[in-house]
C-alpha positions in Angstrom: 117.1 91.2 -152.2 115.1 92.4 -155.1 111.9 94.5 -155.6 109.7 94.8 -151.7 106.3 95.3 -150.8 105.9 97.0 -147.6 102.3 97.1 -145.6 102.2 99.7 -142.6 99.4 100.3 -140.4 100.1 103.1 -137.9 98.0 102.8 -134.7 97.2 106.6 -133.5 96.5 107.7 -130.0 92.9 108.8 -129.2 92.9 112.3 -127.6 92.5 111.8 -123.6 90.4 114.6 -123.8 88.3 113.2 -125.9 84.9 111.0 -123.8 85.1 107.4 -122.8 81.9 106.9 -125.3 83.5 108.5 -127.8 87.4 107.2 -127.5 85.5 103.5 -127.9 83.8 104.5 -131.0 86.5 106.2 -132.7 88.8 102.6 -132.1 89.6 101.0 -135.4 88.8 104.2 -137.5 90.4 106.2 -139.6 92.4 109.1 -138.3 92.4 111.8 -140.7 94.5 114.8 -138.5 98.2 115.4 -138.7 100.5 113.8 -138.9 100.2 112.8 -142.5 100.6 109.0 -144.1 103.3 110.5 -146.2 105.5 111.7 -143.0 105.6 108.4 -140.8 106.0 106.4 -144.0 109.3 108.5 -144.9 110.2 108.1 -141.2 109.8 104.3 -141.4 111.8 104.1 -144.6 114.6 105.9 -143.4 115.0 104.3 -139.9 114.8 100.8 -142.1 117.8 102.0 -144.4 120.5 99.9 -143.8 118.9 97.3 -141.6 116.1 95.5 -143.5 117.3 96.7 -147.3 119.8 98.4 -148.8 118.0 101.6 -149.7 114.1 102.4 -149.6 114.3 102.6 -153.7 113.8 99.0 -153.5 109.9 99.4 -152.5 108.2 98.7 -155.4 104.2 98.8 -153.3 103.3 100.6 -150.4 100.3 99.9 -148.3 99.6 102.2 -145.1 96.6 102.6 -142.9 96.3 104.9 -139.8 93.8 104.7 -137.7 93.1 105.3 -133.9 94.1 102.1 -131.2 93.5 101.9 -127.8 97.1 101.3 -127.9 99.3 103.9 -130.0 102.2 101.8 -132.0 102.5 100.1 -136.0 102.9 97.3 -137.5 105.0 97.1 -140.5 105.0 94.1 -142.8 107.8 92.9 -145.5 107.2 91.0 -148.5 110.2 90.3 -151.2 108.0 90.7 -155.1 108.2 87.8 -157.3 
């Protein structure tokens, strides 16, 4: 496997304390508190070391999103570069 583009979009958890009116409106947009991109991006990399490539050097393009879901979770997409 050569060069890989990886998409990530990292679903956050909306605060419980936060108002019903205001957990609804805040679904689908960006979430802009810690942790940052950077972090869970590294994490992802090196929990897929081994298993999906060889080594994270072979991500060539990165795409990540976070944002706040009504459920808390990601979704991580792998593309092999032509």
């Amino acid at each position: 496997m050569g060069a890989l583009e990886v998409e990530i979009s990292f679903m956050m958890p909306i605060p419980k304390s936060w108002s019903n009116v205001k957990r609804q409106q805040m679904v689908g947009e960006y979430h802009t508190k810690k942790p940052d991109a950077d972090n869970l991006v590294k994490g992802v990399f090196d929990a897929l070391n081994k298993l999906v490539w060889q080594d994270d050097n072979q991500v060539a393009k990165v795409t990540t999103v976070k944002s706040y879901g009504e459920v808390s979770g990601m979704e991580i997409v792998i593309k092999e570069l032509k």
